[in-house]
N, C-alpha and C positions, 0 to 999 in steps of 0.2 A: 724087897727088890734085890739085895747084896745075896737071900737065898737064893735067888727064881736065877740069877749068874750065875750061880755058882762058888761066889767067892765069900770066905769068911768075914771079912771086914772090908772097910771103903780100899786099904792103904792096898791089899792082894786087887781090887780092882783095876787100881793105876798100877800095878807090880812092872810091868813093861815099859814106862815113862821115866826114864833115870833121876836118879835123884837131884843130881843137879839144876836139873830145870823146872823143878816143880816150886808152885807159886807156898812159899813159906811164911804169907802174912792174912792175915783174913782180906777178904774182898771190901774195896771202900764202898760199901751200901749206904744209902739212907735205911732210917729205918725203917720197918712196913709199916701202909698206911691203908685206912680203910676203904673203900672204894667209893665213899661221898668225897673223902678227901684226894681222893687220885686227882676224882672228876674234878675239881673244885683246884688242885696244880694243874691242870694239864689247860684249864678256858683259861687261866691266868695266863700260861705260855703263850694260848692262841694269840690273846688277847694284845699281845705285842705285834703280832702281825698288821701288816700293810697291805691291805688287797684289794682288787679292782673292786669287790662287794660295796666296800667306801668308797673310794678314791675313783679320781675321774682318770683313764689310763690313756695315753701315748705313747705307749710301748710298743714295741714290734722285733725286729731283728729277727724273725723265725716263729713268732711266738703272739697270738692276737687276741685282745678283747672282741672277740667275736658276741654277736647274740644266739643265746643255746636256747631254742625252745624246751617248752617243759616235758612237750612229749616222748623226748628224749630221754628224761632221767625216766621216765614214766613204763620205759617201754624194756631200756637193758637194766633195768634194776629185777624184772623176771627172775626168781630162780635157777628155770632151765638155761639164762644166757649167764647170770652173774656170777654163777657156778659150775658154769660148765668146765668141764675140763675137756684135755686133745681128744678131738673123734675119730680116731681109729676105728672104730668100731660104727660101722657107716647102721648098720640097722639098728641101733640107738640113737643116733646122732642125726638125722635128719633135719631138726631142727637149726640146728646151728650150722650144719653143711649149707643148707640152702639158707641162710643168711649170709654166709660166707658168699656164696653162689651170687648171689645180688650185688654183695657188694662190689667183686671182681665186675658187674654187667656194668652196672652205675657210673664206675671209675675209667671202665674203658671208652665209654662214651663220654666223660666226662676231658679224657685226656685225647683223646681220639685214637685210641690205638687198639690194635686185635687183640691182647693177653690182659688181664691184670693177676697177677697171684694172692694169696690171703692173704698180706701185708708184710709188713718187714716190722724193724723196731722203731726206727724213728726215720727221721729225712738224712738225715746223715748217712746212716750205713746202708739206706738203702743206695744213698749215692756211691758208696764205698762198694756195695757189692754189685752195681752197675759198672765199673770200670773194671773189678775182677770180672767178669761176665765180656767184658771188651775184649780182655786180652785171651781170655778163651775160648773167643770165637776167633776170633783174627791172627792169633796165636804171635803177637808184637806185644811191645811192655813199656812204648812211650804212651803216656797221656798227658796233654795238655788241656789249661785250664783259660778259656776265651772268654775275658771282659770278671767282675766282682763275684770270686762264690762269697757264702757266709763265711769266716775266717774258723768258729770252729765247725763245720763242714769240711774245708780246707784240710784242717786239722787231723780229722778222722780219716780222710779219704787216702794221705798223708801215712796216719799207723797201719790202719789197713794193708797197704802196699808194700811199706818199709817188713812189716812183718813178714810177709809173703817172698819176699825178695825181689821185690821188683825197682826197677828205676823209680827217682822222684819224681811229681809231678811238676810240670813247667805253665807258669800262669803269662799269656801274652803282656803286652803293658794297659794300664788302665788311664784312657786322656779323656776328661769331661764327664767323669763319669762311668763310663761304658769303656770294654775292651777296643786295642786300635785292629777296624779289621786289617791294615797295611803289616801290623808285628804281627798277626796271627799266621800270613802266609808264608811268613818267614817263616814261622815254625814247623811248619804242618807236611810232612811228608810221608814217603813209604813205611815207614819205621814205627808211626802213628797209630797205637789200637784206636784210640777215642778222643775223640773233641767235646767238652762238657762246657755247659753254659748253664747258667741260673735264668731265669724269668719268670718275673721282676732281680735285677740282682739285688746285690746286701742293701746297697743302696736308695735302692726302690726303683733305679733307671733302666730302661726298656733297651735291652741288647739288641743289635742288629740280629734279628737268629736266623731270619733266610740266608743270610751273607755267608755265617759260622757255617752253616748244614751242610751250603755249597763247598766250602773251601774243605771239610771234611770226608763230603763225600769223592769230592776229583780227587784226594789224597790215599782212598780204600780206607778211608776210618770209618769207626762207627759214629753215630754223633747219638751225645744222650742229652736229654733235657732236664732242669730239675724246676719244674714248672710250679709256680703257685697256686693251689688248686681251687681257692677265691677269686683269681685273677683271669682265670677261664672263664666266667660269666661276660666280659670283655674284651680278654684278648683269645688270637686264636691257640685253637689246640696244637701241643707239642705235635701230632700224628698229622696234622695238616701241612706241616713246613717239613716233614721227612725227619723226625727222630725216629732213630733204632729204636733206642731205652728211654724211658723218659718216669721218672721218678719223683718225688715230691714230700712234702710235710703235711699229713694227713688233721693236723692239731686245730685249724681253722673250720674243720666240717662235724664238728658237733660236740668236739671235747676241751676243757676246762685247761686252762695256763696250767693249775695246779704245782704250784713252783718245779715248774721244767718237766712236767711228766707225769702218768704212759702219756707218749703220745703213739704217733701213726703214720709207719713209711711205707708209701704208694709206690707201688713199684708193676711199669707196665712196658711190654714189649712189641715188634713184629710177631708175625705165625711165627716166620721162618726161627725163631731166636727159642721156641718156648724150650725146647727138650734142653736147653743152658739155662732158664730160667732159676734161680733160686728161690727155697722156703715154699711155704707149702699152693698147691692148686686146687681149687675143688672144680670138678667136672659134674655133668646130670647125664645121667644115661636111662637105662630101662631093663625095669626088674623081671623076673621071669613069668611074670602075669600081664608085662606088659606098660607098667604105671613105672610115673617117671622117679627119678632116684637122684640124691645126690651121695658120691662117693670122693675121698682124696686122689689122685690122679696124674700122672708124669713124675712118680715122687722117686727118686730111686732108695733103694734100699743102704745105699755106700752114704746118704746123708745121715744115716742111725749108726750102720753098723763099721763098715770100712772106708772111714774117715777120709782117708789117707787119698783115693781113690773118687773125695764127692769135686762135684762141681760149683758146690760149697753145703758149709757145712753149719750153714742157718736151717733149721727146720721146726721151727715153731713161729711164733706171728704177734698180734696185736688183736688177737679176735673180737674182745669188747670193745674197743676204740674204734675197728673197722665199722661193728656192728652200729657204733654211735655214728660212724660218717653216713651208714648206708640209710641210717631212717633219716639223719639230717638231710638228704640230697633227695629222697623220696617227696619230703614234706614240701621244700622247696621247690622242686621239679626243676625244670628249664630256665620256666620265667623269675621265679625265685631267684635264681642265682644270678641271675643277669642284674636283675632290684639289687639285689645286695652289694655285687661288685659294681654297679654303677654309682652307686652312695656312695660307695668307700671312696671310689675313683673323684666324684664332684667333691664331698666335704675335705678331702685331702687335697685338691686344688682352691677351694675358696681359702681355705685355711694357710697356707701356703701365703695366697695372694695379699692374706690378709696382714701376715707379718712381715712380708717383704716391707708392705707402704712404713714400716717402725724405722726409724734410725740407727745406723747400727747391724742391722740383721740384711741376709742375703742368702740366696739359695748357691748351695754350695758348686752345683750344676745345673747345666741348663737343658740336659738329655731330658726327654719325657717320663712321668714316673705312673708309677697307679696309685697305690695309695698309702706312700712313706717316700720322704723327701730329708737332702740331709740339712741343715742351716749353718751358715755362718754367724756366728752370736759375738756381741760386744764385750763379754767376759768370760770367764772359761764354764763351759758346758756343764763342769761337776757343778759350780756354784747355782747355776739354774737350777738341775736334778734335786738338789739339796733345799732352797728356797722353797721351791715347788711343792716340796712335799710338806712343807707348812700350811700348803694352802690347801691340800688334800688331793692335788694332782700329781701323776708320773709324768713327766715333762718330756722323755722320751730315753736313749742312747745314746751318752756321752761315748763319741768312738777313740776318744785317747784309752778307754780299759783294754783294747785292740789296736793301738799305736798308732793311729788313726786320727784326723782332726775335725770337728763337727759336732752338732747335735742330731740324729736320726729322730725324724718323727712320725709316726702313723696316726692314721686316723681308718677306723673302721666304722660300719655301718650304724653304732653304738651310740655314736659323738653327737651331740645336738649342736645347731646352733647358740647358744647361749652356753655352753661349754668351752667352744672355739672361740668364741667373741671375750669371755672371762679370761682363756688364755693368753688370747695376743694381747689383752690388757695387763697383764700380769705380767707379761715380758716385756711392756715398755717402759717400765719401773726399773729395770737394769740398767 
């Protein structure tokens, strides 16, 4: 190797790295081990783990024990999807183009809106790159924040902007739950790119969004949505109430908690918005025989090469996670997802009802929720979390880790009866 360089010895290879800063002590390695015994530490590592596989989960906060059918793993586990790589190259890539293709058709029906592009990286930055997307259509740099986002969503949308040089965002106040629409009109004026709402917020409570849409739209904002995309089987589509942008966490439609990731940012617009839209688009047109084709499409060249010059500077996606939502929502269809988000929606209400009747415990609000609610508990929320997990359950979201007071709980389509009924027994032992 030190030949095929060029260089005499290792010391002429690093000759350029000064001496001073080079590492003068051996590496603290374990020693090498053979690969029965790699395998044999690494299940012992697993083996410390905690995960929904065991455990009965009430987690949520962005993040869901959804159920993943099998023909899922069955289907991007394929070769040609689990190793694809970017399709530049449209007459190789047909395959993955028109999966892409689907997925964007799927999502847009699913959100009710004209565009959706191949995906972003998660719900966060596609939220982050919805509000750059505001101010460069609208060409203003206040955005405000109407009723509960996720705090790190918040967070992201927050560096995003701070980076870019733009003003901070301004979050209306939050009473019962839900944003006040009476502070949001205070805020909301010409100066205004974007009005952003969550639905379902952090909380799991159902924001006024026709009220928001309006008071955005008479102000010349945009308004985006960052809609739950299980919660669509229920409530209506972002593109029904007049969102611009409307955005989401694609993690619910067929891909795995996986401690926090890949997951899958849904990102969908008006017609009128596409030529702003960021990250990539796949289009179908027709080949010079006639048959139809998919190619990438609206992409400009300043998102690769002249940076400086893009309308951002995301161009690459989530392709296998998209590819996981688009067989997940095939399989399910319509009525599917209606089944699923109506489960979520009743066992997170029986459940709910069920621990209110304990001593002790209360629902923290009384706004409508879908299917995560936060409780007031007779002792602090970490000791529950902590208890819980003796018994094999995730108990939910202590929100003091986010300065916040409550236990957040979800319940998705997963949960049996005899699960819920074990838990509120469990908590009246507190």
């Amino acid at each position: 190797m030190l030949a095929a360089a060029g260089a005499a010895s290792f010391n002429d290879l690093i000759a350029d790295i000064p001496e001073e800063i080079r590492l003068k002590k051996s590496l603290d390695l374990a020693p090498a081990l053979d690969e029965m015994a790699v395998r044999r530490q690494l299940e012992s590592l697993a083996a410390r783990n905690r995960s929904t596989a065991g455990y009965v989960s009430f987690l949520g906060g962005g993040a869901y024990d959804q159920f993943i059918p099998s023909a899922i793993r069955a289907i991007v586990s394929r070769s040609e999807f689990y190793t694809a790589y970017t399709p530049y190259q449209a007459e190789v890539s047909q395959g993955t183009l028109q999966a892409i293709y689907e997925y964007q058709s799927l999502i847009c029906r699913l959100y009710g809106m004209d565009v959706a592009n191949a995906s972003m990286y998660d719900g966060a930055t596609a939220l982050a790159e919805a509000a750059l997307m505001a101010m460069n259509v609208t060409g203003k740099e206040r955005i405000v924040v109407a009723g509960q986002l996720h705090p790190w969503n918040s967070s992201v949308l927050s560096t995003y902007l701070g980076a870019a040089g733009h003003s901070p965002v301004v979050q209306n106040s939050v009473e019962g739950g839900v944003g006040s629409i009476a502070s949001l009109r205070g805020m909301v004026d010409g100066t205004v790119a974007a009005v952003i709402v969550q639905q379902p917020n952090f909380y799991g409570c159902l924001e006024d969004v026709e009220a928001i849409g309006a008071i955005a739209r008479e102000a010349g904002a945009l308004f985006i949505v960052s809609a739950d995309p299980h919660s669509l089987g229920v409530l209506e589509a972002p593109g029904a109430y007049g969102a611009d942008i409307a955005v989401g966490e694609g993690q619910p439609l067929g891909s795995a908690q996986s401690f926090g990731g890949p997951y899958l940012g849904i990102f969908t617009v008006r017609e009128k918005f596409v030529r702003k839209i960021p990250g990539r688009l796949v289009g179908m047109t027709k080949d010079r025989d006639g048959r139809d084709g998919f190619i990438l499409t609206l992409q400009t060249r300043e998102q690769h090469i002249r940076r400086e010059k893009a309308t951002s500077n995301i161009c690459t996606n989530q392709a296998l996670n998209a590819l996981q939502a688009a067989v997940y929502l095939s399989l399910l269809g319509r009525q599917g997802m209606q089944e699923v988000a109506g489960q979520s929606l009743e066992r997170a209400h029986y459940l709910a009802a069920r621990i209110v009747e304990i001593p002790g415990y209360s629902l923290r609000f009384s706004a409508p929720f879908f299917r995560e609610f936060v409780l007031n508990t007779p002792v602090h929320p970490a000791v529950i979390v902590e208890r819980m997990l003796e018994e094999g359950i995730f108990a939910g979201i202590d929100l003091s880790v986010f300065g916040d007071e409550g236990l957040l709980v979800s319940v998705t389509e997963k949960r049996t009866k005899e699960e819920m009924d074990r838990f509120a027994l469990l908590l009246s032992s507190f």
